[in-house]
N, C-alpha and C positions, 0 to 999 in steps of 0.2 A: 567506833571500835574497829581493831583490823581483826579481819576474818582472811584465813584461807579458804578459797572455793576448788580446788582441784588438790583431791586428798586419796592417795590409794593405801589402803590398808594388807596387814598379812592375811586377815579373814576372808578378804573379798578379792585381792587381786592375785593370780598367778604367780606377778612380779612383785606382787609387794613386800616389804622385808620386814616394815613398822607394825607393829601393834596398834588397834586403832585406840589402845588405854595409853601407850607408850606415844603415839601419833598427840592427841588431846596434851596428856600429861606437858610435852616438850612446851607447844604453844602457848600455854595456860602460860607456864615459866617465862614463855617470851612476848609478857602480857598482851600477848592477843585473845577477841574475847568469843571467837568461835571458828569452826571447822566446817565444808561441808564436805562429805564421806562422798566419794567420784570412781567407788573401785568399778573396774570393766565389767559390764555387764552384771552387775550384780549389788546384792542389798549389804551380802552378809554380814559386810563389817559395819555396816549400820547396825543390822538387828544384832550384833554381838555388845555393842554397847549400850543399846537400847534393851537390852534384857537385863543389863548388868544396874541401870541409871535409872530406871522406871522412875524412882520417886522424886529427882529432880525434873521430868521432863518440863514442869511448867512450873517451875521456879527460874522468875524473870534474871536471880542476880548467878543464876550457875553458869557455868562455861557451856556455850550453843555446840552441839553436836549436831546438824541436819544433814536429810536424806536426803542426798542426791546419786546420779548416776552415770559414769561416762560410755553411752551408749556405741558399739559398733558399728555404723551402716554399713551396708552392703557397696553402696556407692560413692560417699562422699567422706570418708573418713570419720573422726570420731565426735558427737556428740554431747557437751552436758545438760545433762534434762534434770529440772527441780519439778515437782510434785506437790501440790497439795495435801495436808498432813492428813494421813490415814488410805491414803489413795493408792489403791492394790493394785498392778497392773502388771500380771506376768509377763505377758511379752516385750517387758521394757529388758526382761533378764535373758532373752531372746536373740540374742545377736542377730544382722544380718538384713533388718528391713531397708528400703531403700528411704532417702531424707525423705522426700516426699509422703510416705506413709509416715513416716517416724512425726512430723511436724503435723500429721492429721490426727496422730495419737495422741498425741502431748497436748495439743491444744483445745480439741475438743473435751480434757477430763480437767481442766485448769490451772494447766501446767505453765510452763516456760522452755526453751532451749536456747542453744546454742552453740556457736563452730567451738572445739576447743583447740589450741594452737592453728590457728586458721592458716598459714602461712608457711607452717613446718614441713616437716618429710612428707616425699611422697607418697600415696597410699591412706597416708594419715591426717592429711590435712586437707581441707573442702576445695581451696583454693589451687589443688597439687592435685586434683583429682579431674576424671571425665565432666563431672557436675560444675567446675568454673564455669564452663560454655555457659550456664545460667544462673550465672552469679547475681546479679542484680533480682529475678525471683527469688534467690533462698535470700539475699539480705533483707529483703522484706518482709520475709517468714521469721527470719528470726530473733531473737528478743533482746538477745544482748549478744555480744562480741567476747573473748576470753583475749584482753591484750596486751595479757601480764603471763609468761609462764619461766617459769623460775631453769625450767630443762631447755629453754628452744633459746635460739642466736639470738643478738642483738637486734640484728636487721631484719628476723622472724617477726620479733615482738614489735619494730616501728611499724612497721607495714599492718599490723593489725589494726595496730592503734589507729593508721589512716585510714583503714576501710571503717573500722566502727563511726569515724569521723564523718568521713564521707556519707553516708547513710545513716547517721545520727541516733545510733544504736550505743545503749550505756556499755563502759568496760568494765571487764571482771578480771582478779589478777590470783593465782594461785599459784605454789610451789609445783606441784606436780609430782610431789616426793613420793620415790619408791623407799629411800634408806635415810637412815635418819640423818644425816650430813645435809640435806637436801630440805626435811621438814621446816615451813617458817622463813625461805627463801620470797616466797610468795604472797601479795593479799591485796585485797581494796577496802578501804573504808567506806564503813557504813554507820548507819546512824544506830546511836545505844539500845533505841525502842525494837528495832528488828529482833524478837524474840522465838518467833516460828517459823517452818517454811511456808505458810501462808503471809503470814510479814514480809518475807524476803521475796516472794514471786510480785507482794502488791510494790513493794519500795522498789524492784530493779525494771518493773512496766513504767514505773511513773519517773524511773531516772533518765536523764538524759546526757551525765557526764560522764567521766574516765576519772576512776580512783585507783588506778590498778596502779601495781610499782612492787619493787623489791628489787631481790639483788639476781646475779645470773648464778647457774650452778655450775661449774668448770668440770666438772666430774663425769659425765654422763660418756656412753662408749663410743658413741658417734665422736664426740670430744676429743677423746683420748686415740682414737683409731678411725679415720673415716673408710675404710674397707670394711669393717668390721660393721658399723655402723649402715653402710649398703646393705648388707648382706641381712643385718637384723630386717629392714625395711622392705624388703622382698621376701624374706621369708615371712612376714607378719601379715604380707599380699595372700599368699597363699594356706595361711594355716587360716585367718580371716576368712577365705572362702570356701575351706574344706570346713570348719567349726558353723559358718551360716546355713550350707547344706545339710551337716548332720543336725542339726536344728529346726529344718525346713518342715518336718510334720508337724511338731508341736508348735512352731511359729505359725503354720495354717488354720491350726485350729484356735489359735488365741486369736488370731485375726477375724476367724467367720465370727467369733465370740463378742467381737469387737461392733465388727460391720451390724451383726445383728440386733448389737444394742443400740445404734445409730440410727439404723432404720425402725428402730421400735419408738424413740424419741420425736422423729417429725411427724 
């Protein structure tokens, strides 16, 4: 079935424009057979539809809504993290850790990540960041490659596709849609039986190919004006760093939170 994995909703993203019923609804129509929900730092347009859908969540033939999240680091750009179903973990809604914590979070609770538009703008992309210097340790840390994005160039997306290659990490392909012109650009196939985000974290550890593909979105602002486009990109540097700071107490204490639990387990 095709699934979109990079899905920003109006619940949960800043920028999003889609509704995550209106997000779902489009794709269903353009028989795809599930979504994963990617808003920035955040659940809410998950749990807006997961308040609304309770009685389908484990009805195998409904249309897949899962929880996922496209995390901010502080250092390496943005992150998508999948989770294990039922698995609470505030400071994923925390912006601002560095990869390195992020990939000690994630993994340790039985998670998954990965780079999303690895290749893209600066600031925003791992490979456009201070963190390439150690490109070859985070590609080991991480679990799969994103090397389908429906908003990034053509030459974005080959170059992903070569590093997931290179390092033999499976691809994931998503629109990345903020408006709905954009929703359904994006996706990879997966197999029909993937029915939970426990399904998807075990099927995309034991994958080792590239199902990513879709079409490009022409729309996007950088597109249409590349000054404009800068200008978002730098200022997304710095609202990124001013938004991780104001976050810095609460992201301390989920962390000792964390640390605590870890040392409680050995």
């Amino acid at each position: 079935m095709k699934v979109d994995m990079h899905c920003h909703t109006r619940e949960g993203s800043l920028d999003g424009q889609v509704s995550v019923e209106v997000f779902a609804s489009k794709l269903k129509g353009l028989g795809f057979g599930g979504m994963l929900v990617t808003d920035h730092d955040s659940y809410k347009g998950y749990r807006a539809w997961a308040k609304r859908h309770r009685h389908e969540k484990d009805d195998p033939h409904a249309f897949h809504v899962w929880k996922g999240i496209e995390y901010d680091t502080i250092d390496a750009g943005h992150m998508l993290v999948i989770m294990p179903r039922g698995t609470e973990l505030p400071i994923l809604e925390l912006r601002g850790l560095p990869v390195k914590d992020l990939i000690e979070v994630v993994h340790l609770n039985g998670g998954i990540l990965g780079p999303a538009h690895p290749c893209g703008e600066r600031f925003l992309s791992f490979t456009n960041t201070k963190q390439r210097r150690r490109l070859e340790w985070l590609m080991r840390q991480f679990d799969f490659v994103e090397t389908w994005n429906a908003c990034e160039e053509e030459d974005s997306n080959a170059r992903a596709k070569a590093l997931a290659y290179q390092f033999g990490r499976p691809g994931t392909g998503g629109s990345d849609a903020h408006h709905l012109k954009c929703v359904g650009m994006g996706w990879v196939d997966i197999p029909d039986d993937v029915a939970t985000e426990d399904d998807l974290i075990d099927y995309i550890r034991n994958c080792k190919e590239d199902k990513a593909t879709g079409e490009l979105y022409s729309k996007t602002l950088r597109s249409k004006n590349v000054l404009v486009g800068q200008f978002l990109t730098h200022a997304y540097y710095f609202y990124n760093h001013f938004a991780s700071w104001y976050r810095f107490r609460k992201r301390r204490v989920e962390w000792k939170s964390f640390t605590e639990m870890v040392d409680e387990g050995r």
